[in-house]
py3Dmol code that shows the C-alpha trace and the ligand (Angstrom):
import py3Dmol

protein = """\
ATOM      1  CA  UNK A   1     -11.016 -26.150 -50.005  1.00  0.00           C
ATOM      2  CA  UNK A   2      -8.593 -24.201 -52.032  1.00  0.00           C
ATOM      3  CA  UNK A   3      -9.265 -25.968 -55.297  1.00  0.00           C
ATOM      4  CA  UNK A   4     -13.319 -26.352 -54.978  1.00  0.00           C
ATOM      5  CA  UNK A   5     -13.743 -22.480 -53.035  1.00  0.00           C
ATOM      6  CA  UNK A   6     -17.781 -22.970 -54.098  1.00  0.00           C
ATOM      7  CA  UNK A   7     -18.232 -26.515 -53.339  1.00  0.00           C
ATOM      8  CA  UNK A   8     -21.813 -26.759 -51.530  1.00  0.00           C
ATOM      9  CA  UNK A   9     -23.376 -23.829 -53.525  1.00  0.00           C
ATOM     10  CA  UNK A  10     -25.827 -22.927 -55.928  1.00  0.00           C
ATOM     11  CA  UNK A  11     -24.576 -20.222 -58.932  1.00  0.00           C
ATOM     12  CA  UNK A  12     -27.289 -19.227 -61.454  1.00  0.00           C
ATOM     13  CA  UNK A  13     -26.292 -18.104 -64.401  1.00  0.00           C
ATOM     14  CA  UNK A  14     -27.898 -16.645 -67.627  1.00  0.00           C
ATOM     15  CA  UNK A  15     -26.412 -16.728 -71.323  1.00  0.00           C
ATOM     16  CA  UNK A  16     -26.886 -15.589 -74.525  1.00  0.00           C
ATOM     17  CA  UNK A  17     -29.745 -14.026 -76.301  1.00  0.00           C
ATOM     18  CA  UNK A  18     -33.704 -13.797 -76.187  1.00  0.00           C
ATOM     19  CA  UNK A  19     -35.750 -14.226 -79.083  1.00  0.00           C
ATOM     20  CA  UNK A  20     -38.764 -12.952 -79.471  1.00  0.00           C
ATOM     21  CA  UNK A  21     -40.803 -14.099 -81.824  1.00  0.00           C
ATOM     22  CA  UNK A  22     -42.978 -11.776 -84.746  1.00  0.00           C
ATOM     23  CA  UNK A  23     -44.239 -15.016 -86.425  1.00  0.00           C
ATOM     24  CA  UNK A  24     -43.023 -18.659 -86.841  1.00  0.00           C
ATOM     25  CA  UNK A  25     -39.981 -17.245 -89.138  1.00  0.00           C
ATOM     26  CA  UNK A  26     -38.874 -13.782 -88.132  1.00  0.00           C
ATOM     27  CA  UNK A  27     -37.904 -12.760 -84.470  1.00  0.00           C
ATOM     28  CA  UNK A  28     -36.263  -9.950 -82.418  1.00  0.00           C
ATOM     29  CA  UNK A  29     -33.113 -10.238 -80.579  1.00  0.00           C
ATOM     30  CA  UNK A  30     -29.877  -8.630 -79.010  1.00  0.00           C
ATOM     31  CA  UNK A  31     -26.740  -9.897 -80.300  1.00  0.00           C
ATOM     32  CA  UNK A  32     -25.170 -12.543 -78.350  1.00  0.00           C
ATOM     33  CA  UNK A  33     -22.926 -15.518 -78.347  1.00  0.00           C
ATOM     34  CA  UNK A  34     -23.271 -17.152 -75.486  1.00  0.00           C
ATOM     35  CA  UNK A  35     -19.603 -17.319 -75.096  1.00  0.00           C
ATOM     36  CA  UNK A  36     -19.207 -15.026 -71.881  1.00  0.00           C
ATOM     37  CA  UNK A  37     -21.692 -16.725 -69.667  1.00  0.00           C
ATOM     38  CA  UNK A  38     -21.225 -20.581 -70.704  1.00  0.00           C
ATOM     39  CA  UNK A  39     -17.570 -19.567 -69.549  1.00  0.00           C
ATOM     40  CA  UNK A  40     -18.435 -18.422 -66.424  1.00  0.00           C
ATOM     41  CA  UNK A  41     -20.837 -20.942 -65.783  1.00  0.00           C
ATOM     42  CA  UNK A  42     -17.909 -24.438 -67.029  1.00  0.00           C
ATOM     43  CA  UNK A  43     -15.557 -21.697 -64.372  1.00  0.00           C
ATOM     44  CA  UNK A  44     -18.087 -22.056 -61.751  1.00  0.00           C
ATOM     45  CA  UNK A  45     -18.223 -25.964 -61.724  1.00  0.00           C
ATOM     46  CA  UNK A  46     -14.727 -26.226 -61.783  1.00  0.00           C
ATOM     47  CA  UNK A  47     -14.674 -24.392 -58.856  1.00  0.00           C
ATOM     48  CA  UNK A  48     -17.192 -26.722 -57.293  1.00  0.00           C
ATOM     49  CA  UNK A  49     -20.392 -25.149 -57.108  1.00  0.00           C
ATOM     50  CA  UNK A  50     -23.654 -26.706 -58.464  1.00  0.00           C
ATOM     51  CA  UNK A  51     -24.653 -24.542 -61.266  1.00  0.00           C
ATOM     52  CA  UNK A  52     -28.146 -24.166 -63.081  1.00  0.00           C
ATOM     53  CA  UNK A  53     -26.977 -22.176 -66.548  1.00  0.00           C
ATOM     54  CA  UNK A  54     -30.183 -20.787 -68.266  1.00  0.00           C
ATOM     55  CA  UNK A  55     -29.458 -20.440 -71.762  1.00  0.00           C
ATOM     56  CA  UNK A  56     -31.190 -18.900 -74.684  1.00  0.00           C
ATOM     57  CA  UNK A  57     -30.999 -19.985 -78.172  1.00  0.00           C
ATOM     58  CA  UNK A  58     -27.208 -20.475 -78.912  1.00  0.00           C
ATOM     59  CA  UNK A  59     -24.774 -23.115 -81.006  1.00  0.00           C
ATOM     60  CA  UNK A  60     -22.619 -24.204 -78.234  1.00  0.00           C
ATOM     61  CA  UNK A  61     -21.739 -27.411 -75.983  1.00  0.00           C
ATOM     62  CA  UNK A  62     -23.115 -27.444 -72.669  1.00  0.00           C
ATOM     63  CA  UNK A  63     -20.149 -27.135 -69.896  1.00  0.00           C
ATOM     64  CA  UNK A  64     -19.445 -30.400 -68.143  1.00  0.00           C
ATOM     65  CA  UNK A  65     -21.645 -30.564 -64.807  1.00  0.00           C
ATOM     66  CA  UNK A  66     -23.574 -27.456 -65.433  1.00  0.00           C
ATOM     67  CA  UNK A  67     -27.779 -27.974 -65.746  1.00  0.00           C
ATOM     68  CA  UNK A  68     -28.298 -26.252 -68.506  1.00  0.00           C
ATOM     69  CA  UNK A  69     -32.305 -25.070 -69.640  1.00  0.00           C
ATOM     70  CA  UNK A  70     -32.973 -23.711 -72.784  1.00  0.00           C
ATOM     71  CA  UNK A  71     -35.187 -21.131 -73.344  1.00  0.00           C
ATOM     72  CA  UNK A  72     -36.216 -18.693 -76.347  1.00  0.00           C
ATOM     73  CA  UNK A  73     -38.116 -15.551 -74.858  1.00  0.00           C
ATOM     74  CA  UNK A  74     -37.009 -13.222 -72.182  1.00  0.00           C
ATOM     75  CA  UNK A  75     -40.271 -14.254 -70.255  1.00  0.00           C
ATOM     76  CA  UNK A  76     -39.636 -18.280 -70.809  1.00  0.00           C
ATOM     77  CA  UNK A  77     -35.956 -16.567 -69.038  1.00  0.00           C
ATOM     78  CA  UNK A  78     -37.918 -15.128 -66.044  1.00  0.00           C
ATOM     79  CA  UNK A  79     -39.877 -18.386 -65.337  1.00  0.00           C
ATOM     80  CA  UNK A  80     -36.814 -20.423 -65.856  1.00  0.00           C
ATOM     81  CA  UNK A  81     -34.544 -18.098 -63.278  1.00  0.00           C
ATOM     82  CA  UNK A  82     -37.203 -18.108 -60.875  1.00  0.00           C
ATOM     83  CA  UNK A  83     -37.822 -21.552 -60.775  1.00  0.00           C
ATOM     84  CA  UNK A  84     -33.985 -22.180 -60.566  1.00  0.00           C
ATOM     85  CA  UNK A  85     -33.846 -19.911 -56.867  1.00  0.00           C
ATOM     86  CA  UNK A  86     -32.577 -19.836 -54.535  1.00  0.00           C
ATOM     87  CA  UNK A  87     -29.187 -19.799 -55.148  1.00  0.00           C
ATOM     88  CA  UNK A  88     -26.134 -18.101 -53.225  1.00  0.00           C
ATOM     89  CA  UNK A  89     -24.995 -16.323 -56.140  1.00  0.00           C
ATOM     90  CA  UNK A  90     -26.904 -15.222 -59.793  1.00  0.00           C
ATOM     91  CA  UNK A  91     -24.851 -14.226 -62.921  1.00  0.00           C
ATOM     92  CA  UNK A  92     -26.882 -12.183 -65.535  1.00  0.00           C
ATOM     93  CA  UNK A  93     -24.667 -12.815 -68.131  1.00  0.00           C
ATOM     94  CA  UNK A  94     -27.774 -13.122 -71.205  1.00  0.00           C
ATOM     95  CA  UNK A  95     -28.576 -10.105 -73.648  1.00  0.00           C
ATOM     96  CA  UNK A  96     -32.219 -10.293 -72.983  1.00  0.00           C
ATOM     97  CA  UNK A  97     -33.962  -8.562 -75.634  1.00  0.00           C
ATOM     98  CA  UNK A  98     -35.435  -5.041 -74.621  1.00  0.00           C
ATOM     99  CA  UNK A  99     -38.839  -5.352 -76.061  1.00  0.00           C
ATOM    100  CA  UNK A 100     -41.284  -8.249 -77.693  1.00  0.00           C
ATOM    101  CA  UNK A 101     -44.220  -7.622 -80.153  1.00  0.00           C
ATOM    102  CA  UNK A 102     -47.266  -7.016 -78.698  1.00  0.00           C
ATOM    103  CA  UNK A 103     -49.159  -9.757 -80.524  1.00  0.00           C
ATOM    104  CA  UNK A 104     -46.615 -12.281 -82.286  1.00  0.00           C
ATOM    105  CA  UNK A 105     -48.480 -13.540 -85.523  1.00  0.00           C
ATOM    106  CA  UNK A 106     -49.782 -17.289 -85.071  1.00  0.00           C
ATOM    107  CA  UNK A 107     -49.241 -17.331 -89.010  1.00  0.00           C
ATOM    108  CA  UNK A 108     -46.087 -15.769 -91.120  1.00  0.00           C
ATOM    109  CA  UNK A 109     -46.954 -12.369 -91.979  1.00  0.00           C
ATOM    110  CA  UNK A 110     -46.991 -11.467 -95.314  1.00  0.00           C
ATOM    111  CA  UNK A 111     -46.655  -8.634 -98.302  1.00  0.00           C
ATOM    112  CA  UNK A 112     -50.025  -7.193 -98.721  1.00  0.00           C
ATOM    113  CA  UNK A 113     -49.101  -5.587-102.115  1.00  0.00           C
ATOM    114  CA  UNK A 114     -49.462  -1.956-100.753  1.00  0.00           C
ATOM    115  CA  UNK A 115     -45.605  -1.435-100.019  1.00  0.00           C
ATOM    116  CA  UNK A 116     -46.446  -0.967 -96.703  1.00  0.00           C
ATOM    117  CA  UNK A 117     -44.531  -3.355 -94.067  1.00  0.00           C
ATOM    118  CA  UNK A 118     -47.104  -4.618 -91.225  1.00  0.00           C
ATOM    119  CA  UNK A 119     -46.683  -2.446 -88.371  1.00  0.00           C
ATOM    120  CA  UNK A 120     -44.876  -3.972 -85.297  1.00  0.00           C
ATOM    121  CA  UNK A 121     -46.233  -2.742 -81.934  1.00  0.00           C
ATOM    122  CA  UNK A 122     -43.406  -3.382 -79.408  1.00  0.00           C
ATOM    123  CA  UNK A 123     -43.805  -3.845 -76.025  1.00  0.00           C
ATOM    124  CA  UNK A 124     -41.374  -3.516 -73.060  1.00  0.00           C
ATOM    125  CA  UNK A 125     -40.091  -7.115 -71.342  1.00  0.00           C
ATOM    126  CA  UNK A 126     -39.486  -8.032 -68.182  1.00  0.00           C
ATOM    127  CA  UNK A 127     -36.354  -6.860 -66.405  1.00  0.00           C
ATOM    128  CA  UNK A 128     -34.788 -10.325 -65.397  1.00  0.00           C
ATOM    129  CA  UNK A 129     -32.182  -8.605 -62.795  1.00  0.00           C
ATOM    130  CA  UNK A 130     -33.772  -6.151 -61.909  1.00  0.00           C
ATOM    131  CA  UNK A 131     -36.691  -8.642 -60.954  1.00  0.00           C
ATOM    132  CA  UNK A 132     -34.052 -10.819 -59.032  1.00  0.00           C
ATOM    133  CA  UNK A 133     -32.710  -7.430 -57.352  1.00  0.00           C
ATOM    134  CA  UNK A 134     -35.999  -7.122 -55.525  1.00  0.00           C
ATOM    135  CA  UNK A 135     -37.266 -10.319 -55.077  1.00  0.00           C
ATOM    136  CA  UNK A 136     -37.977 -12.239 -52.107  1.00  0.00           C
ATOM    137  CA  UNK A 137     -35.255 -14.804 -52.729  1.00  0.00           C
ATOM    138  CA  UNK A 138     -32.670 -12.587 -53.918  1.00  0.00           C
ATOM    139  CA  UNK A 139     -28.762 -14.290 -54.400  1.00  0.00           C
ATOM    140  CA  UNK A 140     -26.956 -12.599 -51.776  1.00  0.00           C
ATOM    141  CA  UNK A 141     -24.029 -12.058 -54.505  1.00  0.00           C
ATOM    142  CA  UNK A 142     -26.398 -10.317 -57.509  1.00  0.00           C
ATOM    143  CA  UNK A 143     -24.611  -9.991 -60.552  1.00  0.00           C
ATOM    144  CA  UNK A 144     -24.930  -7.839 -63.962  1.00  0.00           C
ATOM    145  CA  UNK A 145     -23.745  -7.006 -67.170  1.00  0.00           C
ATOM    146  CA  UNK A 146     -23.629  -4.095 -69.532  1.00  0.00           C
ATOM    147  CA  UNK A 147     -22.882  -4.142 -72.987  1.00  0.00           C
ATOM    148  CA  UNK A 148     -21.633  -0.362 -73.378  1.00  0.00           C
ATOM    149  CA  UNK A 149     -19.542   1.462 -76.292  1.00  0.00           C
ATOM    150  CA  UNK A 150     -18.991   4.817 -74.449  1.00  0.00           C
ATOM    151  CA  UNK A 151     -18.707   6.075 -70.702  1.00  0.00           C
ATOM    152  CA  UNK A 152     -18.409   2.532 -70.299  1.00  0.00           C
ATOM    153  CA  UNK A 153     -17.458   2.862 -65.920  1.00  0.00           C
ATOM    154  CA  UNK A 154     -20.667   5.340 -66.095  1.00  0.00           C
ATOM    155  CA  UNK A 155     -23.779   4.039 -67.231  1.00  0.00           C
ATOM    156  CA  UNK A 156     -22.680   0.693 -65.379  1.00  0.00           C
ATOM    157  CA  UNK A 157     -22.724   3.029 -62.127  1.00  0.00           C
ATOM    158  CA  UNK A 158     -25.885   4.009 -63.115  1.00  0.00           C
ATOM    159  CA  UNK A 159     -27.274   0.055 -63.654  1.00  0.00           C
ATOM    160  CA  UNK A 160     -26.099  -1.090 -60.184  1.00  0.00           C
ATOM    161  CA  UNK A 161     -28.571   1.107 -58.260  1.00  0.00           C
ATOM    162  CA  UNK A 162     -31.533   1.135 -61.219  1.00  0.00           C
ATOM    163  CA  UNK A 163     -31.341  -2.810 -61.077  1.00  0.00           C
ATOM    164  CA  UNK A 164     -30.146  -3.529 -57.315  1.00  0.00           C
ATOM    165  CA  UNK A 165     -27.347  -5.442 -58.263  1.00  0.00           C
ATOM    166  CA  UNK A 166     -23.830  -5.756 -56.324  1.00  0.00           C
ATOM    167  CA  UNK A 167     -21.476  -5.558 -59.015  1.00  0.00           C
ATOM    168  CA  UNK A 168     -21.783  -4.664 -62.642  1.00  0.00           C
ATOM    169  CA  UNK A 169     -19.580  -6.239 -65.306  1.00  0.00           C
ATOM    170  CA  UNK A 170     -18.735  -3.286 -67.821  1.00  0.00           C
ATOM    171  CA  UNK A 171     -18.385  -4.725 -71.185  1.00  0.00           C
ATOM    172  CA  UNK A 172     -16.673  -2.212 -73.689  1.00  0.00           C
ATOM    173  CA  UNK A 173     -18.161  -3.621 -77.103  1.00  0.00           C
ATOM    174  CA  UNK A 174     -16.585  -0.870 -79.429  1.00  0.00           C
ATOM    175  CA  UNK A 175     -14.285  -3.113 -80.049  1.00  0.00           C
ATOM    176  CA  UNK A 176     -14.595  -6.604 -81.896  1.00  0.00           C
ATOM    177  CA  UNK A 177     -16.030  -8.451 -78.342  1.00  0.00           C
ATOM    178  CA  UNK A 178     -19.521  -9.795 -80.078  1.00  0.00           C
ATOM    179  CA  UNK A 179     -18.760 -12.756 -80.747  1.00  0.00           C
ATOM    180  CA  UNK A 180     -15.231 -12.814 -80.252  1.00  0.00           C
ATOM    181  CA  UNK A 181     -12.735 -14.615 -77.869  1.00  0.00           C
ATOM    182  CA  UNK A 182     -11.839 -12.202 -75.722  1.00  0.00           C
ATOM    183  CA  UNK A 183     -13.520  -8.795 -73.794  1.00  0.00           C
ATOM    184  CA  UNK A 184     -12.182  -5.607 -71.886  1.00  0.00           C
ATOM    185  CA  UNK A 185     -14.323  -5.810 -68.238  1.00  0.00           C
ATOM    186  CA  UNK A 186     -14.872  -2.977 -65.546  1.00  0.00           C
ATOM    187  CA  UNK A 187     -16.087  -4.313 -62.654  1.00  0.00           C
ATOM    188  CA  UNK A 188     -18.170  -2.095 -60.508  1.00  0.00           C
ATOM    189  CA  UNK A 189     -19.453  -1.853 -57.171  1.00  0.00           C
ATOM    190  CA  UNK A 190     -20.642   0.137 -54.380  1.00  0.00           C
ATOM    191  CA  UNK A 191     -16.974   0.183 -53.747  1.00  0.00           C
ATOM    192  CA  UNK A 192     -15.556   1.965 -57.396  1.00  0.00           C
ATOM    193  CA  UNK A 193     -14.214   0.357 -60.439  1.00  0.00           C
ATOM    194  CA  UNK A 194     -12.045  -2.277 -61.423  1.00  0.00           C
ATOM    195  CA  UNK A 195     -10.893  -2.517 -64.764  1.00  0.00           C
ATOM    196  CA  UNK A 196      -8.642  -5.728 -65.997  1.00  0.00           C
ATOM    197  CA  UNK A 197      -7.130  -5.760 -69.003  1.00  0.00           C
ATOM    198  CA  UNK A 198      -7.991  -7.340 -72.258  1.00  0.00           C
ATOM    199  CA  UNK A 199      -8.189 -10.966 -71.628  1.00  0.00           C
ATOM    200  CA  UNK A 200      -9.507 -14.187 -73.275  1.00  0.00           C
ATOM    201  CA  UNK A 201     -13.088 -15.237 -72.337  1.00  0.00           C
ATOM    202  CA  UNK A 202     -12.114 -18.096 -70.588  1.00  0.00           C
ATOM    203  CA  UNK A 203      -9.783 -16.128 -68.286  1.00  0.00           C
ATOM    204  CA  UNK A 204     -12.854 -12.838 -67.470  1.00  0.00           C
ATOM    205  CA  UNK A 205     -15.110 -16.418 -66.097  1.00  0.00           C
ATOM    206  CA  UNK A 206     -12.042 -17.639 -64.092  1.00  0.00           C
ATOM    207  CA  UNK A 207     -10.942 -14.086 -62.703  1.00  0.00           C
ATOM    208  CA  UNK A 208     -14.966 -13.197 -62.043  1.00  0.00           C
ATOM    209  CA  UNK A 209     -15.373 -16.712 -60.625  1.00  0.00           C
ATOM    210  CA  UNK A 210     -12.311 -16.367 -57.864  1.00  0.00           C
ATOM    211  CA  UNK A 211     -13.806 -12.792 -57.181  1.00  0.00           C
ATOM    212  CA  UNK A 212     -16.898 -14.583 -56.509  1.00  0.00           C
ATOM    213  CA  UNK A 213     -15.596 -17.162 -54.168  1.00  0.00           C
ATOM    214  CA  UNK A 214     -13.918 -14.364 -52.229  1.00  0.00           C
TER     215      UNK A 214
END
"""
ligand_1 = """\
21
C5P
O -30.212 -2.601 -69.232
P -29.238 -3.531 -69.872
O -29.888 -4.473 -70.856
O -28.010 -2.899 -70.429
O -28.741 -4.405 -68.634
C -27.948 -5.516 -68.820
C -28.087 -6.442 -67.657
O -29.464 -6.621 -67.306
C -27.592 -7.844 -67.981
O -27.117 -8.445 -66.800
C -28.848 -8.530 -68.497
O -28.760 -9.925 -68.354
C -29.909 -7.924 -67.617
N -31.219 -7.790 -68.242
C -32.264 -8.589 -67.790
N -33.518 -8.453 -68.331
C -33.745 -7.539 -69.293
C -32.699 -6.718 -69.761
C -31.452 -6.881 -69.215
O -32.040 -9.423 -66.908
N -34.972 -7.442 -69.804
"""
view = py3Dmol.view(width=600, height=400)
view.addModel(protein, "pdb")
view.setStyle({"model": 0}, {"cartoon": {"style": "trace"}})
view.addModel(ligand_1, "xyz")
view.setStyle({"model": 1}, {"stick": {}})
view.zoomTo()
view.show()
């Protein structure tokens, strides 16, 4: 119907950030709200679909109707995305973090006297879209986004064919976005670049939503 365009299907979507852990106190992670993608997700059941809304470690209310699972590390993400498939449509919305230690301290490390930190050996995660971009069970609609301060249209060019996706969301975070209520979006595909003007969170998840259902 007009009103419920995604009624009978599945939307994935991933929010906020990834932390991985050093020890039981300190961790690594991108900054992230969760602001973007729990908006796009509360869109996406208003517009009827059923949607699974993986989130990692954030301080905000779960949209009505979504199934929300928390998660902390970019691999508990994987599992969780996975296990959520198939689905018509997958929004990458989450900052997963880059890298994880290599061996994250059962015990909180601590000053040894010599002035010398403990060395951190970082290792490279998994690539969440780009796994889903490949995969077996792939969304036919495969969505990412990019967190970029500079040649914002290009490096999200660059990011649809490195990680398979169909569209890239260009975020242009020079600006006060993190955290904020409101983002500047280029949307790219195979097809060029779309760029929409500031707009409130709430209104980005609504217009990427309708795109969606198109
Ligand atoms: O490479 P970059 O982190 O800028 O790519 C951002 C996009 O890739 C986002 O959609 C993000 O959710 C996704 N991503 C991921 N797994 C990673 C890193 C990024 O799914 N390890």
């Amino acid at each position: 119907t007009v009103e419920r365009p995604l009624k009978g299907r599945h939307i994935l979507v991933t929010a906020g950030p990834t932390h991985e852990p050093i020890d039981p106190v300190r961790y690594i992670a991108n900054r992230s709200s969760g602001k973007q993608g729990f908006a796009i997700a509360a869109a996406a059941v208003k517009a009827g679909a059923r949607v699974t809304l993986v989130a990692g470690p954030v301080h905000l209310p779960t949209p009505a109707g979504a199934d929300r699972i928390d998660v902390e590390s970019a691999r508990e993400m994987l599992t969780a995305v996975e296990k959520a498939l198939p689905a018509d449509a997958a929004i990458m919305v989450a900052a997963v973090a880059d890298w994880r230690t290599a061996d994250a301290s059962g015990q909180k490390l601590k000053k040894d006297g010599s002035g010398k930190p403990a060395p951190l050996t970082l290792i490279e995660n998994p690539d969440i879209l780009a796994t889903l971009g490949k995969h077996g069970q792939r969304p036919s609609l495969l969505i990412g986004f990019a967190a970029e301060t500079e040649k914002v249209a290009e490096h999200a060019q660059a990011k649809l064919a490195r990680k398979g996706a169909d569209w890239i969301v260009a975020n242009d975070v020079s600006g006060d976005v993190m955290g904020g209520d409101s983002n500047s979006v280029h949307i790219v595909t195979a097809q060029g670049v779309e760029s929409w003007e500031h707009l409130p969170k709430d209104d980005v998840a609504t217009r990427i939503i309708e795109k969606v259902a198109n």
